[in-house]
MARBA-3410 file (N, C-alpha, C, O; in Angstrom, 1 decimal):
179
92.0,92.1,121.0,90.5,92.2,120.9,90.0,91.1,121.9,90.4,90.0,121.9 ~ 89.0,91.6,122.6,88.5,90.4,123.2,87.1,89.5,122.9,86.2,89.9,122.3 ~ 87.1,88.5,123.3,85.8,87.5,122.3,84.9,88.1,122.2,84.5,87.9,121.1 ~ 84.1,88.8,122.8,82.6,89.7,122.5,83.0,90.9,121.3,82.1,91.3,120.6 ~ 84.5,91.5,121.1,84.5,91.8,120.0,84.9,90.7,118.5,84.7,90.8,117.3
85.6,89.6,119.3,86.0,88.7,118.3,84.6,88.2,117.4,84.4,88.0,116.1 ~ 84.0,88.0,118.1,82.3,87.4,118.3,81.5,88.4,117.0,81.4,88.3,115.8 ~ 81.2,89.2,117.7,80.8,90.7,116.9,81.8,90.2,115.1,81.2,89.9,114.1 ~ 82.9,90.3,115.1,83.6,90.8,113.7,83.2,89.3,113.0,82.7,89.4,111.9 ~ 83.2,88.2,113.4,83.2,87.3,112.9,81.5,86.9,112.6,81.1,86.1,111.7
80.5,87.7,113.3,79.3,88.0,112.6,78.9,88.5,111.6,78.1,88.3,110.7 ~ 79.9,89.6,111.9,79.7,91.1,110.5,80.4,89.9,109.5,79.6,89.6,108.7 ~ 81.2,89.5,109.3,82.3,88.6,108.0,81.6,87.9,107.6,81.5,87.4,106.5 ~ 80.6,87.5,108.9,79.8,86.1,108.0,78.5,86.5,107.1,77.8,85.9,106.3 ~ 78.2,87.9,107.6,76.9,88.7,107.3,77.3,89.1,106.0,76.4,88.8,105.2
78.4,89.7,105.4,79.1,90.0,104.2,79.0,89.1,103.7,78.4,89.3,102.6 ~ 79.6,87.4,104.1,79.6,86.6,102.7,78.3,86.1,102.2,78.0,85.8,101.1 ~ 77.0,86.2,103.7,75.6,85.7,102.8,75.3,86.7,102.3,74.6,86.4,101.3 ~ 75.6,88.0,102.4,74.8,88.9,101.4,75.8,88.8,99.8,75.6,89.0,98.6 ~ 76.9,88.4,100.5,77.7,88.4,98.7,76.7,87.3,97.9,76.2,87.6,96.8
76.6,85.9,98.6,75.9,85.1,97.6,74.7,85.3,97.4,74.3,85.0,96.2 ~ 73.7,85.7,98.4,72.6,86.4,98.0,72.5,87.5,96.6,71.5,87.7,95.9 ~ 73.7,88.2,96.5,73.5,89.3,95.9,74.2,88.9,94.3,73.8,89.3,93.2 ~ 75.0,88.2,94.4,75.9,87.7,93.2,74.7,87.5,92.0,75.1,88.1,91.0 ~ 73.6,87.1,91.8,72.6,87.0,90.7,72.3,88.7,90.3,72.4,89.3,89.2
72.1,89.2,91.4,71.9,91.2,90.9,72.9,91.5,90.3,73.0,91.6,89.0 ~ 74.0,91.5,91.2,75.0,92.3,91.0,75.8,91.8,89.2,76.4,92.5,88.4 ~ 75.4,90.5,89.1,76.1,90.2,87.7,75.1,90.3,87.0,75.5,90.3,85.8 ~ 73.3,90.4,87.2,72.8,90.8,86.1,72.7,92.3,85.7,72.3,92.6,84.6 ~ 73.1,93.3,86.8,73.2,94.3,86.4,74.5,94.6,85.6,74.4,95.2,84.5
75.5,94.1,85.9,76.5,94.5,84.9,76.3,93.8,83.5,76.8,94.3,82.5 ~ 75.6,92.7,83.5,75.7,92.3,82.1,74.9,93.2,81.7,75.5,94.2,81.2 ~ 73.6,93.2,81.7,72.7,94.3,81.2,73.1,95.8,80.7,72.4,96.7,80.2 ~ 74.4,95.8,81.1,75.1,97.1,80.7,76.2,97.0,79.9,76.3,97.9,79.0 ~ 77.1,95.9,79.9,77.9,95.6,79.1,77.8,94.9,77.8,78.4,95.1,76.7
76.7,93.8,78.2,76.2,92.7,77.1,77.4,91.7,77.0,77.2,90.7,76.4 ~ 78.5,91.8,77.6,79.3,90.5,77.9,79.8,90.1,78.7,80.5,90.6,79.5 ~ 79.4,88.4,78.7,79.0,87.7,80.2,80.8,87.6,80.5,81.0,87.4,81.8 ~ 82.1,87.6,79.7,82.8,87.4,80.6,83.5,88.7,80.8,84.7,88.5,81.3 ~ 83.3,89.8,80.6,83.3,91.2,81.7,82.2,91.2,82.5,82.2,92.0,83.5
81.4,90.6,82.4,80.1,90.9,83.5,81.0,90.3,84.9,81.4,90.8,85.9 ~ 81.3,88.9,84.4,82.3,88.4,85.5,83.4,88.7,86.3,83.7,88.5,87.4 ~ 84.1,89.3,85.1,85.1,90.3,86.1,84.7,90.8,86.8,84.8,90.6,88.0 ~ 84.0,92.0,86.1,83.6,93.0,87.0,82.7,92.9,88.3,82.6,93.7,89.3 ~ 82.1,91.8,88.2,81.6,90.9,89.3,82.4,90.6,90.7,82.2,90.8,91.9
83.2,90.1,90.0,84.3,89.4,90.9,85.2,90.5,91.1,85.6,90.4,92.2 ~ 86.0,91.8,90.4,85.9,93.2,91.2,85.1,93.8,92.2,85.4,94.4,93.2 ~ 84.2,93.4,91.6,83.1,94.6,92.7,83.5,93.8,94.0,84.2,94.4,94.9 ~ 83.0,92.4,94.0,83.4,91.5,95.2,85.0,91.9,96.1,85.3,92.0,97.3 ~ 85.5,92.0,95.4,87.0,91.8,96.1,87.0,93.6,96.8,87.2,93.9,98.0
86.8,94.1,96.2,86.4,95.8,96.5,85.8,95.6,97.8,86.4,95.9,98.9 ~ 84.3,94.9,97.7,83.1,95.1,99.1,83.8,94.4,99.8,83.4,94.6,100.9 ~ 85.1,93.4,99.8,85.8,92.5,100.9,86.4,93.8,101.2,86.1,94.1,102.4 ~ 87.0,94.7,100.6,88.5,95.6,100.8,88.2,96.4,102.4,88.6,96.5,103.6 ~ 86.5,97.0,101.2,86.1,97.9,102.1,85.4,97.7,103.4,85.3,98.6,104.2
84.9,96.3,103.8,84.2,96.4,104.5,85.4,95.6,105.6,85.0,95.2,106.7 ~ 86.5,95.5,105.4,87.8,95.2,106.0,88.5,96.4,106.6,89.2,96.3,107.6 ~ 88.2,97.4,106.0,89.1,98.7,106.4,88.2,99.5,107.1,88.8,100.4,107.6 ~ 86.6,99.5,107.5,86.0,99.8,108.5,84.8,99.2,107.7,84.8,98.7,106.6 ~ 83.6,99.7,109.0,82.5,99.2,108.8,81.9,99.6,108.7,81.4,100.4,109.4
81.2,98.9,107.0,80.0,100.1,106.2,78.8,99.0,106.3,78.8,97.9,106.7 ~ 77.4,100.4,105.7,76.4,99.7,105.8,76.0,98.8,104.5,75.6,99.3,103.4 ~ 76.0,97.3,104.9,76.3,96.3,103.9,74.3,96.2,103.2,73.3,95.9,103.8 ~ 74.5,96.4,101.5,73.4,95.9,101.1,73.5,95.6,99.7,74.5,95.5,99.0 ~ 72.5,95.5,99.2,72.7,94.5,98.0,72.8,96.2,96.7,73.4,96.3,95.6
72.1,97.0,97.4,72.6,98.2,96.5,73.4,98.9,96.9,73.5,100.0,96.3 ~ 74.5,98.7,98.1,75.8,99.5,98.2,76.6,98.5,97.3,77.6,98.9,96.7 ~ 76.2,97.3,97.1,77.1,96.7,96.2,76.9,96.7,94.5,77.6,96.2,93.7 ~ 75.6,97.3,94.4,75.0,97.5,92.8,76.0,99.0,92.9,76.7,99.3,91.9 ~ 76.0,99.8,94.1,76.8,100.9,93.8,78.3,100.7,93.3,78.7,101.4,92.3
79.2,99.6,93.9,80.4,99.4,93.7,80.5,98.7,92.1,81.5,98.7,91.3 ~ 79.4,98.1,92.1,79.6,97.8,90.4,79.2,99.0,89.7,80.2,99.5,89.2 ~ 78.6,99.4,89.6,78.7,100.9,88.9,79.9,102.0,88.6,79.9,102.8,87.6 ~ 80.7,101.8,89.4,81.7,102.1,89.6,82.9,101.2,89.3,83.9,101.7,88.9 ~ 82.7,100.2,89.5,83.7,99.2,88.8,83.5,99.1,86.8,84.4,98.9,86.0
82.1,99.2,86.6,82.1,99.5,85.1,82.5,100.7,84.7,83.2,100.7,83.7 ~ 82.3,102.0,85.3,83.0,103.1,84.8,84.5,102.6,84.7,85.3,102.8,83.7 ~ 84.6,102.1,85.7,86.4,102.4,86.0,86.6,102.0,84.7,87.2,102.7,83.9 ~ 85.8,100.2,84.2,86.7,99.5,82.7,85.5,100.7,81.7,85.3,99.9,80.8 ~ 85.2,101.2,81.5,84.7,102.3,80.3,85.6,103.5,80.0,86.1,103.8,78.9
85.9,103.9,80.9,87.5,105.2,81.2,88.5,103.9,80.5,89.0,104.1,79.4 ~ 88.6,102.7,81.1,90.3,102.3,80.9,90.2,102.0,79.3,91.1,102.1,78.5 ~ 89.0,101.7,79.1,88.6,100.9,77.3,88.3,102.7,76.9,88.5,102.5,75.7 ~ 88.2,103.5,77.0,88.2,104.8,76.1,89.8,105.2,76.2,90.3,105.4,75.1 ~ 90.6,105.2,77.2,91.6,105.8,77.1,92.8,105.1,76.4,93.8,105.6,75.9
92.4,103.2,76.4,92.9,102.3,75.5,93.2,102.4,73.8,94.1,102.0,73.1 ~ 91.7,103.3,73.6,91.3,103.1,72.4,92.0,104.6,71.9,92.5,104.7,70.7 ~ 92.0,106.0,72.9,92.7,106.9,72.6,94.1,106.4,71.9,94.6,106.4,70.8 ~ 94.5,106.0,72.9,96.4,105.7,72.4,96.3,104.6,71.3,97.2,104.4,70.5 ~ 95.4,104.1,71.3,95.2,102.7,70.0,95.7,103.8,68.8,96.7,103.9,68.0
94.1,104.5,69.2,94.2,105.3,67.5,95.7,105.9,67.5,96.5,105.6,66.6 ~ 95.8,106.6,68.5,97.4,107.9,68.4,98.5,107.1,67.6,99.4,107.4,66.8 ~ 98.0,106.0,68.2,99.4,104.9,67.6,99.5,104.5,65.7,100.4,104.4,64.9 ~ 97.9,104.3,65.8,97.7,104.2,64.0,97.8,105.3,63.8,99.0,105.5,63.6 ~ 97.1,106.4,63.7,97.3,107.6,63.1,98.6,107.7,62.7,98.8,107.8,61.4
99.8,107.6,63.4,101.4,107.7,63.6,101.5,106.2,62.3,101.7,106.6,61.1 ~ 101.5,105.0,62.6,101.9,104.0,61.6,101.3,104.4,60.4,102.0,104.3,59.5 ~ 99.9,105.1,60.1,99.3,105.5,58.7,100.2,106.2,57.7,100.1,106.2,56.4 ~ 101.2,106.8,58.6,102.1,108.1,58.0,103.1,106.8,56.9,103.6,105.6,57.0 ~ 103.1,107.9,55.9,104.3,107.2,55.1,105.6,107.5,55.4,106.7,107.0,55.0
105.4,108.3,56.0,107.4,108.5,57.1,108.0,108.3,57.9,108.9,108.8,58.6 ~ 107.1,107.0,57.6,107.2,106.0,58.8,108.7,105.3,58.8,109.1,105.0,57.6 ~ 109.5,105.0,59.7,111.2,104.1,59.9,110.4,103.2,61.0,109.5,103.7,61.7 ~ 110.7,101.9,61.1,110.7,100.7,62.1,112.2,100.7,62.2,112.8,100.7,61.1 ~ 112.8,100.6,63.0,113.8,99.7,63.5,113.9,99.4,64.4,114.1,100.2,65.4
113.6,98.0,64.4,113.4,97.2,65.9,114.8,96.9,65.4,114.8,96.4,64.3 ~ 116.1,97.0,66.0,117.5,96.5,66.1,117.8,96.3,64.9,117.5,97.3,64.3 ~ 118.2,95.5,64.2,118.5,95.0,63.2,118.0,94.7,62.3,118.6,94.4,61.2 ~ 116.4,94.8,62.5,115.7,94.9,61.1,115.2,96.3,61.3,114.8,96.8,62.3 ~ 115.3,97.1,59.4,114.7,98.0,59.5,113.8,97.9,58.1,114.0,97.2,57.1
113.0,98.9,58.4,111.9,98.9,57.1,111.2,100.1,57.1,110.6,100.4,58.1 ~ 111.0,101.1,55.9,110.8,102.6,56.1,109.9,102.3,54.8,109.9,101.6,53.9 ~ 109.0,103.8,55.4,108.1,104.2,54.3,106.9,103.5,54.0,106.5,102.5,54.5 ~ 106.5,104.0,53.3,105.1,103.1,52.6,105.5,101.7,53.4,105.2,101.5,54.6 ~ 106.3,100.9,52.6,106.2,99.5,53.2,106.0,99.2,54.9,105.3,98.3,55.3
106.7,100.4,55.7,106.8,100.0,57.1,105.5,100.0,57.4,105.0,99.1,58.1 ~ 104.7,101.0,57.0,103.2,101.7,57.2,101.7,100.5,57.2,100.6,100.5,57.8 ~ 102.5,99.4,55.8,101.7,98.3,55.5,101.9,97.4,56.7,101.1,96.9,57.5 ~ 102.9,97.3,56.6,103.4,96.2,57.8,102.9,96.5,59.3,102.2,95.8,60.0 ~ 103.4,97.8,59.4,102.3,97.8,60.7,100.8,97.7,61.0,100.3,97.4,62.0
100.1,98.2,59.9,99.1,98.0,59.8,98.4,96.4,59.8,97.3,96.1,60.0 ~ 99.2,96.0,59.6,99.0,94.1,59.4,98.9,93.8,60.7,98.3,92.7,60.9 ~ 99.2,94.4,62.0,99.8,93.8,63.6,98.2,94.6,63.8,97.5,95.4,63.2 ~ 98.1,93.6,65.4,97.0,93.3,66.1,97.3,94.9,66.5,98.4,95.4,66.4 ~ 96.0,96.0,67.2,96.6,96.8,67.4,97.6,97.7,68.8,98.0,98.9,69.0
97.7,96.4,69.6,98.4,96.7,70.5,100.0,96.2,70.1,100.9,96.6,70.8 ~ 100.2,95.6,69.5,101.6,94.9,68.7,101.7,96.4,68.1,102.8,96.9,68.2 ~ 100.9,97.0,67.5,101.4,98.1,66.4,101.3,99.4,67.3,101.7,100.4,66.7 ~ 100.8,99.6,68.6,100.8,100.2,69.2,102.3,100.3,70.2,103.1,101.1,70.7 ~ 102.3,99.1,70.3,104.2,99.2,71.3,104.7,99.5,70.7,105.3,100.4,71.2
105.2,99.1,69.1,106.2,99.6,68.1,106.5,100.7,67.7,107.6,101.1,67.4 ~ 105.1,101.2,67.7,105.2,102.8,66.9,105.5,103.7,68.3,106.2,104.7,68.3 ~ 105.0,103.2,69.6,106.0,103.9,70.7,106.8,104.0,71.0,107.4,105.0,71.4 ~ 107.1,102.7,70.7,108.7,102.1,71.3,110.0,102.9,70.1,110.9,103.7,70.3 ~ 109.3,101.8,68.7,110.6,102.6,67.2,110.5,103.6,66.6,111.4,104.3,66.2
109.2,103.7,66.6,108.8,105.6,65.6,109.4,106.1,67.0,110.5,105.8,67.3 ~ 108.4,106.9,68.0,107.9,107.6,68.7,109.4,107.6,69.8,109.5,108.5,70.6 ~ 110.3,106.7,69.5,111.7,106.5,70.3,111.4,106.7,72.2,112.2,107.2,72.9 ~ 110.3,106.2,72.5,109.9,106.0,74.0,110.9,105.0,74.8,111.4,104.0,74.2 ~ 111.1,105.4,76.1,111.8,104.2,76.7,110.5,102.7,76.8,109.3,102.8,76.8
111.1,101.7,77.0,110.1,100.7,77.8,109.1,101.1,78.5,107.9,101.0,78.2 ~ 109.9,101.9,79.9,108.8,102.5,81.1,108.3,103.0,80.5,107.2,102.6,80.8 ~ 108.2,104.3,79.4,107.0,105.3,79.1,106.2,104.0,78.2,105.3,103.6,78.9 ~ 106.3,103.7,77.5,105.5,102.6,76.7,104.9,101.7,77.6,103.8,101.3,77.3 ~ 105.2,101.3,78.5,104.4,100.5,79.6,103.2,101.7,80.1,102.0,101.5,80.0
103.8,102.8,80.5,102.5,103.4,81.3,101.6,103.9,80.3,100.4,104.0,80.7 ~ 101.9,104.3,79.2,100.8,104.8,78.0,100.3,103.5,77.9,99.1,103.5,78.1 ~ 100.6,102.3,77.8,99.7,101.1,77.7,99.3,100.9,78.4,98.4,100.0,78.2 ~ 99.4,101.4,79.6,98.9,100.8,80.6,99.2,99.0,81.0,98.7,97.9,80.8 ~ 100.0,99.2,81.4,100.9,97.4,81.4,101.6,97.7,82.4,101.5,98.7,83.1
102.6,96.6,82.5,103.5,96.8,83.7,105.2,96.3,82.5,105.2,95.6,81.4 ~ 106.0,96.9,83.2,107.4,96.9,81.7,107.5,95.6,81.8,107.3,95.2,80.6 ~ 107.7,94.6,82.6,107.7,93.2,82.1,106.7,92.7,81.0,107.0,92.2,79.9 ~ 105.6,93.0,81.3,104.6,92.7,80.0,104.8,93.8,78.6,104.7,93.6,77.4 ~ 105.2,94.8,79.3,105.6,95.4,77.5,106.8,95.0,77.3,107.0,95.2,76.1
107.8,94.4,77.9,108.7,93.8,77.0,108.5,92.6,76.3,109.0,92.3,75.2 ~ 107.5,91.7,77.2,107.0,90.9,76.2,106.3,91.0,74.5,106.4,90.3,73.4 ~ 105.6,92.1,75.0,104.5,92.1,74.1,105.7,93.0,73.1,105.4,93.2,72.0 ~ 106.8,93.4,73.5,107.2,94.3,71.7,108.2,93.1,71.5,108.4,92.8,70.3 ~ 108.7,92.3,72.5,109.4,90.6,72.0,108.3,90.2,70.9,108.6,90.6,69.8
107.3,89.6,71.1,106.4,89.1,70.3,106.0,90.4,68.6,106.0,90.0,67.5 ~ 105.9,91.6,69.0,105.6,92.3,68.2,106.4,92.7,67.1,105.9,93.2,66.1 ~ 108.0,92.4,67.3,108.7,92.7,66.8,108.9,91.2,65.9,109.3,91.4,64.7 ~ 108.6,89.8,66.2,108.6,88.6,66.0,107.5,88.7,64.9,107.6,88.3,63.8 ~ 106.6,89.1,65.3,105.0,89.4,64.2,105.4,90.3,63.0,105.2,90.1,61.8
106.1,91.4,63.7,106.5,92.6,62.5,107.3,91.9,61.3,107.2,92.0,60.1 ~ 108.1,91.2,61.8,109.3,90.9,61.2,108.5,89.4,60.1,109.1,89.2,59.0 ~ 107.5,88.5,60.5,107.0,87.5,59.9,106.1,88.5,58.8,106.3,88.4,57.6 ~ 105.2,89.3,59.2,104.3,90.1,58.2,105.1,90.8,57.1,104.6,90.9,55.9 ~ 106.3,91.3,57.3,107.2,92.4,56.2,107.5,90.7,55.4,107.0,90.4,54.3
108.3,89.7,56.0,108.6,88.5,55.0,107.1,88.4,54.0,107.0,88.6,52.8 ~ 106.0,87.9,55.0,104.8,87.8,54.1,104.6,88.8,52.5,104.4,88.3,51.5 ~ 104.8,90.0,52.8,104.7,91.3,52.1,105.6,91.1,50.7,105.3,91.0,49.5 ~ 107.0,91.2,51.3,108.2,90.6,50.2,107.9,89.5,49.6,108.3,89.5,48.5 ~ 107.4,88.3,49.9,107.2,87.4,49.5,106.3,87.2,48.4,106.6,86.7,47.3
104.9,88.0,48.8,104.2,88.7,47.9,104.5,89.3,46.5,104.2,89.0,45.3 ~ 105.3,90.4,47.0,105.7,90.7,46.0,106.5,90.2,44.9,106.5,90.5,43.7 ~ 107.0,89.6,45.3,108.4,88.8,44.5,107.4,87.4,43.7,107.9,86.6,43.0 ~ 105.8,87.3,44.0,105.1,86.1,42.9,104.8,87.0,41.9,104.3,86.6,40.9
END
């Protein structure tokens, strides 16, 4: 590139970041105003941002304070889709633990029926959501990561921990019972 275009891009970059701080007060009170919570308003904020960097990197658009109320518009759909389709597999997942024919066996501990049904019900609903994927529903890791939408290192985490939760809540239960 030579300096009169070097010149030129280093205008347009600098032109992007005043209009980002100029705009940062819109652009985050429009998303709160739609969400009502200031720390998704921020993400989605700070999405929209990283987006108008992407795009105005991969060619050159016409930069303004409502192509960027546009990209937040769009950045809220995206988390309203990801939070409805969350809440789909949430439920699928309780509907499935509600059953009384219900088996857990995470390895070595197992717990069936009614009791399993309580127990799961006790877990946060993403803990009771890996499980009933993972032990009812007999899914690998990988399919349980992509219905959760996770990546498999985090769902192995999260059914490590859930299986740790499952197994403290069934003692709670027995313990119960047995005063």
């Amino acid at each position: 590139m030579h300096a009169g275009g070097e010149h030129r891009a280093v205008e347009e970059g600098d032109a992007l970041y005043a209009l980002l701080d100029e705009a940062l007060p819109e652009v985050y009170d429009y998303l709160l105003r739609r969400c009502h919570r200031q720390v998704l308003a921020e993400d989605l904020t700070s999405e929209c941002f990283i987006a108008a960097i992407a795009a105005f990197r991969q060619r050159s658009v016409p930069m303004s304070v409502g192509w960027l109320i546009g990209i937040a518009r769009h950045k809220l759909a995206d988390h309203w889709r990801r939070e409805a389709q969350e809440s789909r597999r949430l439920a699928a997942a309780a509907a499935v633990a509600e059953s009384r024919d219900v088996a857990v066996d995470v390895g070595d501990y197992q717990v069936e029926g009614a009791e399993a049904a309580e127990v799961l019900a006790r877990l946060n609903p993403m803990q009771r959501a890996a499980l009933t994927l993972r032990y009812v529903d007999g899914l690998a890791v990988p399919e349980v990561a992509e219905l959760l939408g996770r990546s498999v290192h985090a769902t192995e985490t999260l059914l490590m921990r859930a299986k740790s939760a499952y197994r403290r809540r069934h003692a709670e239960i027995a313990g119960a019972d047995h005063d």
